[in-house]
C-alpha positions as a LaTeX table, in Angstrom:
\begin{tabular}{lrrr}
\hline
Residue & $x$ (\AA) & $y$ (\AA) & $z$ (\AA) \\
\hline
Unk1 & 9.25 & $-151.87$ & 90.16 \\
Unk2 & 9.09 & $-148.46$ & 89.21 \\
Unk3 & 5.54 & $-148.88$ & 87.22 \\
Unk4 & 4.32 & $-150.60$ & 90.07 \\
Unk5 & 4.50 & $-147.47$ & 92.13 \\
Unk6 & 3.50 & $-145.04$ & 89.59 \\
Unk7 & 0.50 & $-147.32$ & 89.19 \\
Unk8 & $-0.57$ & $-146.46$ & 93.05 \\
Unk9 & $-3.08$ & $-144.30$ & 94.26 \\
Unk10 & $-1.36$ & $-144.01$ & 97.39 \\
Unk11 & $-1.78$ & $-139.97$ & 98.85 \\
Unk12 & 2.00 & $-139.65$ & 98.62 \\
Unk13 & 2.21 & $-140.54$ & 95.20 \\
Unk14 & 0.98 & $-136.77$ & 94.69 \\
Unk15 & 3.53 & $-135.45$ & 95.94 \\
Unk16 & 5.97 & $-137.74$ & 93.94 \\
Unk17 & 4.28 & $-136.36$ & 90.59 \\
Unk18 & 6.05 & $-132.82$ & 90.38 \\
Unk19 & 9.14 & $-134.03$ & 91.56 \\
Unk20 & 9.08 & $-136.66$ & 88.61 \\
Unk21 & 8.37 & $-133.71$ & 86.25 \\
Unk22 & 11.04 & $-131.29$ & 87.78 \\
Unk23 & 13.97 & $-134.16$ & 87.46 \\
Unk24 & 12.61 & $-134.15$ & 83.43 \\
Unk25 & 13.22 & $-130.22$ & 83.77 \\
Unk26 & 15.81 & $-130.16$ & 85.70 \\
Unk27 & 18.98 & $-130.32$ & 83.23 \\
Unk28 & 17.38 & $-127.29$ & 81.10 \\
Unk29 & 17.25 & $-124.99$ & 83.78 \\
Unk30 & 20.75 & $-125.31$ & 84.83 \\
Unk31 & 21.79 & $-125.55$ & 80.64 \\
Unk32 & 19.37 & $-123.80$ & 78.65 \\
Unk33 & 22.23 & $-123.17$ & 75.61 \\
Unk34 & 22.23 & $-127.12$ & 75.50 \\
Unk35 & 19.06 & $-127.93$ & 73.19 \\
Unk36 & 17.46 & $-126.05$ & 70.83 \\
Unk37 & 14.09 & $-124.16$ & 72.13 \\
Unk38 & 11.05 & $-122.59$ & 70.19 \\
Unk39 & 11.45 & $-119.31$ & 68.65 \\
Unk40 & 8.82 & $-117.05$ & 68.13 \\
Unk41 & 7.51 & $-115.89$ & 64.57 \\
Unk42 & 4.34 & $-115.09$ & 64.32 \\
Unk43 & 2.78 & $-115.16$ & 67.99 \\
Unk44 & $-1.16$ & $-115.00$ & 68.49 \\
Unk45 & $-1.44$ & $-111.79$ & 70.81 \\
Unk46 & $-2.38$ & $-113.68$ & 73.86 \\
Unk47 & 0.81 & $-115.04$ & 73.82 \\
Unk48 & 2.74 & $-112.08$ & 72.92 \\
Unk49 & 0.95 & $-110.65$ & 76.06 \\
Unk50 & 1.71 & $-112.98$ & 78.33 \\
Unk51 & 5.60 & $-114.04$ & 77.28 \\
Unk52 & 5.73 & $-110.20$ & 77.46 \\
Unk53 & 5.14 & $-109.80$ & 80.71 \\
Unk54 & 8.59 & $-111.57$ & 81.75 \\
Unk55 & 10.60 & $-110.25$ & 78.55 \\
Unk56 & 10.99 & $-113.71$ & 77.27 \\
Unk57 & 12.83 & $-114.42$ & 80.16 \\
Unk58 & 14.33 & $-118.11$ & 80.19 \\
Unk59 & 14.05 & $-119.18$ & 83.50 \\
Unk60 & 11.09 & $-117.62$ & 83.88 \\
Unk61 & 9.62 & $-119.16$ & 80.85 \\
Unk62 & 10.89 & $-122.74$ & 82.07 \\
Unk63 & 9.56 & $-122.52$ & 85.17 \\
Unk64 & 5.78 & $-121.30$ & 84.18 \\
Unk65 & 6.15 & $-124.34$ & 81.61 \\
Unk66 & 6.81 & $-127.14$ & 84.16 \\
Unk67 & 3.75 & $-125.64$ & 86.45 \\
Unk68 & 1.39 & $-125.56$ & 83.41 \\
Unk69 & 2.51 & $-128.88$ & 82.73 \\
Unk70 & 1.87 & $-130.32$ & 86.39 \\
Unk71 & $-1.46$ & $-128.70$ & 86.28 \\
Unk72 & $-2.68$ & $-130.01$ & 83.36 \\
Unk73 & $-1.29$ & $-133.47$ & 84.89 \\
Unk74 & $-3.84$ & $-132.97$ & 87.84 \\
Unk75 & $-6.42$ & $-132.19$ & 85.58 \\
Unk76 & $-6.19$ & $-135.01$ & 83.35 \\
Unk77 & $-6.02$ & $-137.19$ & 86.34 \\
Unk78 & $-9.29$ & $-135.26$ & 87.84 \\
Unk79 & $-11.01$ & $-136.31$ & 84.36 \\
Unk80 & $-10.02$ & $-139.69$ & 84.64 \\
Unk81 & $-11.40$ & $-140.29$ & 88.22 \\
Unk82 & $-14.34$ & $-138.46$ & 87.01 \\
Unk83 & $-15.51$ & $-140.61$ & 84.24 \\
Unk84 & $-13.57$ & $-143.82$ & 85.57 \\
Unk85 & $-11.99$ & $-144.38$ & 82.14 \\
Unk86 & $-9.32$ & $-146.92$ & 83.78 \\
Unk87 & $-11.06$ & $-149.34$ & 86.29 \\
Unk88 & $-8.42$ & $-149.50$ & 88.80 \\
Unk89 & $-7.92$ & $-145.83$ & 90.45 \\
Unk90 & $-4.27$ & $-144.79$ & 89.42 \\
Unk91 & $-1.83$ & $-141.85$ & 89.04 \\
Unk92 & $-0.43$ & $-143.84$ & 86.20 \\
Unk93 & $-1.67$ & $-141.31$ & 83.55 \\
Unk94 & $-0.07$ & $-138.27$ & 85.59 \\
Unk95 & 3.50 & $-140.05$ & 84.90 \\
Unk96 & 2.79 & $-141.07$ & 81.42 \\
Unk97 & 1.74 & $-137.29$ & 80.22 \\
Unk98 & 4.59 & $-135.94$ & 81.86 \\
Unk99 & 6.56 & $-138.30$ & 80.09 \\
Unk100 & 5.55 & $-137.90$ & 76.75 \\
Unk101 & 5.11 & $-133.81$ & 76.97 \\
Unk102 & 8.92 & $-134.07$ & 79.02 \\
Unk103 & 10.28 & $-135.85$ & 75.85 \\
Unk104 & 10.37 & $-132.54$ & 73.71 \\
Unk105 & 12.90 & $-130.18$ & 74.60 \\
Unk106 & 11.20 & $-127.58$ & 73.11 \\
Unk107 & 8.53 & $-128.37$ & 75.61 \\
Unk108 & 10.60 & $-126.94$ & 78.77 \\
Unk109 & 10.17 & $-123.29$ & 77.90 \\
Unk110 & 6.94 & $-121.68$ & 77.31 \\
Unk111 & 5.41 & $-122.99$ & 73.92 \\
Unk112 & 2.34 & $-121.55$ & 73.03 \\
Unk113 & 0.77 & $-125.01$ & 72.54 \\
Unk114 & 1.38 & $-125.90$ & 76.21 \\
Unk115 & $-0.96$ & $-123.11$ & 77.11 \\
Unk116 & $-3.34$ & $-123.90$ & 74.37 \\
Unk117 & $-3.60$ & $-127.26$ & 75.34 \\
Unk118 & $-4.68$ & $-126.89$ & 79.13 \\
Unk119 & $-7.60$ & $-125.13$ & 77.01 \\
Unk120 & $-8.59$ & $-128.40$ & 75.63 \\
Unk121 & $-8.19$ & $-130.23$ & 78.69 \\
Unk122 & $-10.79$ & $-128.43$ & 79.88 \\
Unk123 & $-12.78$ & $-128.52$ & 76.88 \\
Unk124 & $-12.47$ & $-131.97$ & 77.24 \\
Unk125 & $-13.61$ & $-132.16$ & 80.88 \\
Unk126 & $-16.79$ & $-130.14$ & 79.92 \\
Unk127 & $-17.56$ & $-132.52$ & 76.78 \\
Unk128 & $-17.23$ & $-135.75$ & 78.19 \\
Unk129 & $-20.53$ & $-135.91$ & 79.41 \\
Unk130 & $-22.26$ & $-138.80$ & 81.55 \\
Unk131 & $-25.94$ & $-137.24$ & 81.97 \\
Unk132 & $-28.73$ & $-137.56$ & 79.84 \\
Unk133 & $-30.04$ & $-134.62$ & 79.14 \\
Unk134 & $-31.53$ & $-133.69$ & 75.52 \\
Unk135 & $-29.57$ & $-131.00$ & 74.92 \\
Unk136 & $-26.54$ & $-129.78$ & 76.39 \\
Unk137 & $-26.20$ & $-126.58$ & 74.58 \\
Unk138 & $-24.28$ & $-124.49$ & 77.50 \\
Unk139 & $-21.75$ & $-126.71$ & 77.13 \\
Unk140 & $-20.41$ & $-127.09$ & 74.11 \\
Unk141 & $-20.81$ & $-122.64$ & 73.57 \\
Unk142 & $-18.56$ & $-123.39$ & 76.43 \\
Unk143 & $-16.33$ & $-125.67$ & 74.78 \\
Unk144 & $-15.99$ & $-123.99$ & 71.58 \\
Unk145 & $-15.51$ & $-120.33$ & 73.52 \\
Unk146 & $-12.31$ & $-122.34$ & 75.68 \\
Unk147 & $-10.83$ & $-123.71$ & 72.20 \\
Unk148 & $-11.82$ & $-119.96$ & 70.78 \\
Unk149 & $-9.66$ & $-118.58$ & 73.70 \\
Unk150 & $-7.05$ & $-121.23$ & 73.56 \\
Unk151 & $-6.53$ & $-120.41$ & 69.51 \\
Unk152 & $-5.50$ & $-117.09$ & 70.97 \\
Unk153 & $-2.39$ & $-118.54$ & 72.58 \\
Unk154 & $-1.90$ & $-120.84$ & 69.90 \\
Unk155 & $-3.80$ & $-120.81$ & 66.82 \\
Unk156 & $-3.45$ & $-124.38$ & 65.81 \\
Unk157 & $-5.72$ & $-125.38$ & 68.60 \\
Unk158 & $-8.46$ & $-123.90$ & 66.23 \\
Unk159 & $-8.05$ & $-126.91$ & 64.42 \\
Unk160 & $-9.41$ & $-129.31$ & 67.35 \\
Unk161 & $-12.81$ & $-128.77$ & 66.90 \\
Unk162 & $-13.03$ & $-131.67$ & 64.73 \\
Unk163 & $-12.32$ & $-133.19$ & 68.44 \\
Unk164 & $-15.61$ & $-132.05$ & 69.62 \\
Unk165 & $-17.25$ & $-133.08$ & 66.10 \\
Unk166 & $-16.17$ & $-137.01$ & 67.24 \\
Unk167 & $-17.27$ & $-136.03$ & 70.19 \\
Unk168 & $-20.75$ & $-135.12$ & 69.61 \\
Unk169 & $-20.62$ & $-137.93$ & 66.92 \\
Unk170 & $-19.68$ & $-140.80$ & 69.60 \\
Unk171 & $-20.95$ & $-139.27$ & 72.63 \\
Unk172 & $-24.33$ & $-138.11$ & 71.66 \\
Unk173 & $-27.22$ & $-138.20$ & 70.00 \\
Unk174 & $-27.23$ & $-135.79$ & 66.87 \\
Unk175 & $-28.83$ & $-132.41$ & 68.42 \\
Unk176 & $-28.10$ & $-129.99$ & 65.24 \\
Unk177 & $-27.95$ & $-126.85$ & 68.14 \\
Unk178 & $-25.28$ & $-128.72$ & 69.78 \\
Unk179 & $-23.11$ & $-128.40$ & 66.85 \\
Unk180 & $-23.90$ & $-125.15$ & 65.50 \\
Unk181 & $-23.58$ & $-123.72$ & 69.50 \\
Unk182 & $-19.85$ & $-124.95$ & 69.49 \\
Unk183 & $-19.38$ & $-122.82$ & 66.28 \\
Unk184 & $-20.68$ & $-119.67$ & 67.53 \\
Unk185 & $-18.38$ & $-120.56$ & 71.03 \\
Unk186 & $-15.31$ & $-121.21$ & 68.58 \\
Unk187 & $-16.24$ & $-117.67$ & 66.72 \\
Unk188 & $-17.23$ & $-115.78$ & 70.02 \\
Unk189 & $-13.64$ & $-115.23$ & 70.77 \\
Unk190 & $-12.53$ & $-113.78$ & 67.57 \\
Unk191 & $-15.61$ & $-111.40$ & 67.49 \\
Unk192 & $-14.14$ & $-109.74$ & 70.47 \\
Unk193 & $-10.94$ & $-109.54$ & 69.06 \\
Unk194 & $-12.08$ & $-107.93$ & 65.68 \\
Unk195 & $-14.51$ & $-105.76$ & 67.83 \\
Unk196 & $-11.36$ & $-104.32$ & 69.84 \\
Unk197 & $-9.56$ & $-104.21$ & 67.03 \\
Unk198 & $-11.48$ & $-102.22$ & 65.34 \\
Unk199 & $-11.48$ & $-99.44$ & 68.18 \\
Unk200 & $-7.89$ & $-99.46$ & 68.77 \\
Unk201 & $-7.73$ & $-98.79$ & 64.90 \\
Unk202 & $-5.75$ & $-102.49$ & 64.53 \\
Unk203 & $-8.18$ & $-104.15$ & 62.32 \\
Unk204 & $-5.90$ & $-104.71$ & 59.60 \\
Unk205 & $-2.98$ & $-105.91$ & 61.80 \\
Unk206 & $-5.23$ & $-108.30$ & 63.93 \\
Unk207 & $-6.53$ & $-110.16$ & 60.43 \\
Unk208 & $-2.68$ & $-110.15$ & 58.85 \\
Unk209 & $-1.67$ & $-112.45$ & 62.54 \\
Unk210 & $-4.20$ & $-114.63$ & 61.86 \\
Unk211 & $-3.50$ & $-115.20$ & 58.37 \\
Unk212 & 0.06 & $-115.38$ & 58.66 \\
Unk213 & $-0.61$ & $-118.28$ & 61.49 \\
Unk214 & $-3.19$ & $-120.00$ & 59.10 \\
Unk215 & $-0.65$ & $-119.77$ & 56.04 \\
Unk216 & 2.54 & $-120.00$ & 58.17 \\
Unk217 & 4.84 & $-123.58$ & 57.01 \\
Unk218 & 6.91 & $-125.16$ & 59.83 \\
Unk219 & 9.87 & $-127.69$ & 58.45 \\
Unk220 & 10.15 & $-130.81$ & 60.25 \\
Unk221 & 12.22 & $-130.52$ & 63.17 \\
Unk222 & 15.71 & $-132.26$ & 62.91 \\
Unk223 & 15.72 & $-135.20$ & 65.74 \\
Unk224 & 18.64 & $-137.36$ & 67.03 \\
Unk225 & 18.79 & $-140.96$ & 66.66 \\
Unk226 & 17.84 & $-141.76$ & 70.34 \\
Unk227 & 14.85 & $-139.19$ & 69.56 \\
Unk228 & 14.03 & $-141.04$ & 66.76 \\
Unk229 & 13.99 & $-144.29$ & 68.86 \\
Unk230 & 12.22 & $-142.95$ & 71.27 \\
Unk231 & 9.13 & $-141.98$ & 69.63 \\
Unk232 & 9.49 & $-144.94$ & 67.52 \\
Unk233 & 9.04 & $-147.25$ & 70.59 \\
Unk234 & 6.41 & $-144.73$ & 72.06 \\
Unk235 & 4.23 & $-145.21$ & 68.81 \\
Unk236 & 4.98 & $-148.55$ & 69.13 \\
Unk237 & 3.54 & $-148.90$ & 72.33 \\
Unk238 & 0.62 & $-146.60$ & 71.25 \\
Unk239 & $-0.22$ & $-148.97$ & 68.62 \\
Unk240 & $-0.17$ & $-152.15$ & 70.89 \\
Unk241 & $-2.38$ & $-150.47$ & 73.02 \\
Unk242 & $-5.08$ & $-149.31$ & 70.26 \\
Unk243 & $-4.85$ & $-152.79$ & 69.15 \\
Unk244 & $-4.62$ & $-154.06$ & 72.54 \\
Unk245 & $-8.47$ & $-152.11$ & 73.55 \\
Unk246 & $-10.18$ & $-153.95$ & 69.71 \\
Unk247 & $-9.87$ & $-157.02$ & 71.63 \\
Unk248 & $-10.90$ & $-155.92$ & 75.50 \\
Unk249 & $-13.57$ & $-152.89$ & 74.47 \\
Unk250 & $-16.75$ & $-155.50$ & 74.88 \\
Unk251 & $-15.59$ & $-155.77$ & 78.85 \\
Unk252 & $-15.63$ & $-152.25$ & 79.37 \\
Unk253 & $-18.84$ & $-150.44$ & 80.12 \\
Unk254 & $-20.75$ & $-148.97$ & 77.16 \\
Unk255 & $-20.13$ & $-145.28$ & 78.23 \\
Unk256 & $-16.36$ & $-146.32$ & 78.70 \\
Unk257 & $-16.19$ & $-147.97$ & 75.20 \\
Unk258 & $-17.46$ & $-144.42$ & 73.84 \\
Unk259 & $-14.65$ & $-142.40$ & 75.77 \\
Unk260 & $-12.09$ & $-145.52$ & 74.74 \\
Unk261 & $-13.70$ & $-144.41$ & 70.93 \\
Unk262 & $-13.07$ & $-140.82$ & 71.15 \\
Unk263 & $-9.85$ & $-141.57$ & 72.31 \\
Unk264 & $-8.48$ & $-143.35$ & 69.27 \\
Unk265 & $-10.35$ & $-141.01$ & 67.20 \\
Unk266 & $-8.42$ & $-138.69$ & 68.70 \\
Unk267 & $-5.06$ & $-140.13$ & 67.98 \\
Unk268 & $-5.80$ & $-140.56$ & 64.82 \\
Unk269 & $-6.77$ & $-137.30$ & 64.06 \\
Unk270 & $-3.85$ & $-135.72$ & 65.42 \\
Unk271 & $-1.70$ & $-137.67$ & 63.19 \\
Unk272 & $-3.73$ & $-136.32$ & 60.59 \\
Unk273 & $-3.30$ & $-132.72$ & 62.00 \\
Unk274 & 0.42 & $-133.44$ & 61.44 \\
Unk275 & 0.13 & $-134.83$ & 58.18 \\
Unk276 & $-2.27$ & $-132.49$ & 56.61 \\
Unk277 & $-2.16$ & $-129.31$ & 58.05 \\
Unk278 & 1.68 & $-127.31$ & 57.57 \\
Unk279 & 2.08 & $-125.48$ & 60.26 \\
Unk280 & 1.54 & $-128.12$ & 63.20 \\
Unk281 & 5.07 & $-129.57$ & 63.66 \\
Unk282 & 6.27 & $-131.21$ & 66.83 \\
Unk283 & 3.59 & $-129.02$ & 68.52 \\
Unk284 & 1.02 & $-131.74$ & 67.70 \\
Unk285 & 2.72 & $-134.54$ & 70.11 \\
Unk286 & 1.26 & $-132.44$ & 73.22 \\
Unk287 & $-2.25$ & $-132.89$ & 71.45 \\
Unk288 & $-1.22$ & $-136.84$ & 71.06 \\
Unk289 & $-0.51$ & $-136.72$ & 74.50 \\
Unk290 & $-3.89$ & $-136.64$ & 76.02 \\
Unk291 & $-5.72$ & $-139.68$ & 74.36 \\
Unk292 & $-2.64$ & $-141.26$ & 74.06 \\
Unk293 & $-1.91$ & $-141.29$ & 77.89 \\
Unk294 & $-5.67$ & $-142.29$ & 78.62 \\
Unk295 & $-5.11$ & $-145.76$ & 76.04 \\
Unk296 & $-1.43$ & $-146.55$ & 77.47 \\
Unk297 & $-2.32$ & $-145.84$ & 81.14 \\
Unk298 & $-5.51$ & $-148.68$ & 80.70 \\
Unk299 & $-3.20$ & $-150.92$ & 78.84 \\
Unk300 & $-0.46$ & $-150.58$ & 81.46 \\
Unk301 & $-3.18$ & $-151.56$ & 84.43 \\
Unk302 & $-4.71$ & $-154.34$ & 82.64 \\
Unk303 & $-2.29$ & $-156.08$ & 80.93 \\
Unk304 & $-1.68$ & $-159.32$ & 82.79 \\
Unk305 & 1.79 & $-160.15$ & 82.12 \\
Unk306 & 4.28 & $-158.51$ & 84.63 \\
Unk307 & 7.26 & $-158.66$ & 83.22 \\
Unk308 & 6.39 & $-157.23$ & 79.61 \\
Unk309 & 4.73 & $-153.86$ & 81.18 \\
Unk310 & 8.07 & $-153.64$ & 83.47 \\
Unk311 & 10.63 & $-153.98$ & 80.73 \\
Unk312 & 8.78 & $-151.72$ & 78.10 \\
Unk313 & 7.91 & $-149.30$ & 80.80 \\
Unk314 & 11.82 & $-149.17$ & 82.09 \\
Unk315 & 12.67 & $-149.17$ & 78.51 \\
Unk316 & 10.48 & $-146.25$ & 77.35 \\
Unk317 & 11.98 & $-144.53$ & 80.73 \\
Unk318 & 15.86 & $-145.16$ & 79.63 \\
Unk319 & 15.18 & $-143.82$ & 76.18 \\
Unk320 & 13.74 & $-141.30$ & 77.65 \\
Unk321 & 17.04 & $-140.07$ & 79.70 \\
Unk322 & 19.24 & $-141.12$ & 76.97 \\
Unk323 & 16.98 & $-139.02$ & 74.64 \\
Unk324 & 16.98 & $-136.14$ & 76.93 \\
Unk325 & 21.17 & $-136.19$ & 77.96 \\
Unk326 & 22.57 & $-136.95$ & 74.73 \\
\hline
\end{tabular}
């Protein structure tokens, strides 16, 4: 019952989007000593701006998470209607994100990956390209200058533009300026950094931040046993999705296949990011979430079998509360 109506595109079903993300919120703003919550080491100076402006504040911190959050929900479902990824027009993929991203505790106060990743959301947007142009050069300066700014929140994000190599790689011809362009966007950003650093007589202090972020280690986070279930069954249902698009990909259009491509590229790359690189922890599940809400929403609305996406769905929901309570 309750996937049927997040599967709507009924107008009110906008409406019904932030409260779903504020009930997810709701228990850490009236019990913030009840979870654990991230703890700043060494902050890229964006960040350290911004969370300066409020002190660090809690609430404060809480609240600007759950509107980031709810924008970048808007956004992603913007992209989808876009590029008509899922055939059937939905706000499935709003509730799905906010699921996933809601799952983390650490999540409901200001992480510097939350802001980083509404940078590659609209990276993303500007990348996922339907015209045919030769060369789309403007672009991707403009995606690697977003991920360059991004990285300045959080500097892991540095790390996705291997995205926009599958990208270009799936999406699009090979152009060699398109590539090289998306470097000098990535770099752009730090050149203006170094350039006011040098004025301000920082230079030495602005390159010691960025190494300590590039050399920083982050243990694995300790998680419950209903955590543990939880994003057991959620990369469960990931899987049977993946799996689930092998067999239906030759229905979809051919531009939709691509997008359906970069998508489990994408996945599967961030796993890697977790794997391989040591100081992406937890952080990386909000980079997860993206692709990962694209493949479940389209297996949600076209799997035919009613009662399996109800009782998986209410499932993933209970462990979800369970998960989030306990």
């Amino acid at each position: 019952m309750l996937l049927k109506i997040f599967k709507s595109h009924h107008p009110f079903i906008i409406f019904f989007i932030p409260l779903f993300a504020f009930s997810i919120w709701f228990i850490t703003f009236f019990n913030p000593h009840s979870h654990d919550y991230y703890i700043p080491d060494t902050n890229m100076f964006l960040y350290s701006w911004f969370t300066g402006l409020y002190n660090n504040n809690f609430f404060i911190s809480s609240i600007l998470s759950l509107v980031l959050i709810i924008i970048q929900t808007f956004l992603i479902i913007r992209i989808n209607f876009k590029y008509i990824f899922i055939r059937t027009r939905t706000y499935l993929p709003a509730f799905i994100y906010i699921l996933i991203i809601g799952s983390y505790i650490p999540f409901h106060n200001l992480h510097p990956v939350i802001i980083g990743n509404l940078f590659l959301i609209l990276s993303i947007n500007k990348f996922f390209i339907n015209k045919k142009e030769k060369n789309l050069i403007s672009n991707y300066f403009e995606v690697g200058l977003l991920l360059s700014i991004g990285s300045l929140f959080y500097f892991n994000l540095i790390y996705c533009i291997v995205l926009i190599w599958i990208s270009l790689l799936i999406l699009r011809t090979f152009y060699w300026r398109e590539w090289f362009i998306s470097l000098i966007g990535l770099s752009f950003g730090y050149l203006i950094l170094f350039i006011i650093s040098f004025f301000n007589n920082s230079l030495d202090y602005t390159i010691d931040i960025i190494f300590n972020n590039f050399k920083s280690f982050y243990l694995y986070p300790e998680i419950s046993i209903f955590q543990l279930i939880f994003y057991s069954f959620l990369g469960f249902l990931i899987f049977i999705s993946v799996i689930n698009l092998f067999f239906t990909i030759n229905m979809k259009k051919i531009q939709t296949r691509k997008y359906f491509g970069f998508f489990i590229w994408a996945i599967i790359i961030s796993v890697l990011f977790f794997v391989l690189i040591p100081s992406m922890s937890m952080d990386v599940l909000i980079i997860i979430a993206i692709p990962a809400t694209y493949v479940l929403s389209d297996y949600y609305v076209n799997t035919k079998s009613k009662w399996w996406k109800e009782s998986t769905f209410g499932i993933l929901l209970a462990l979800l509360i369970l998960q989030i309570i306990l």
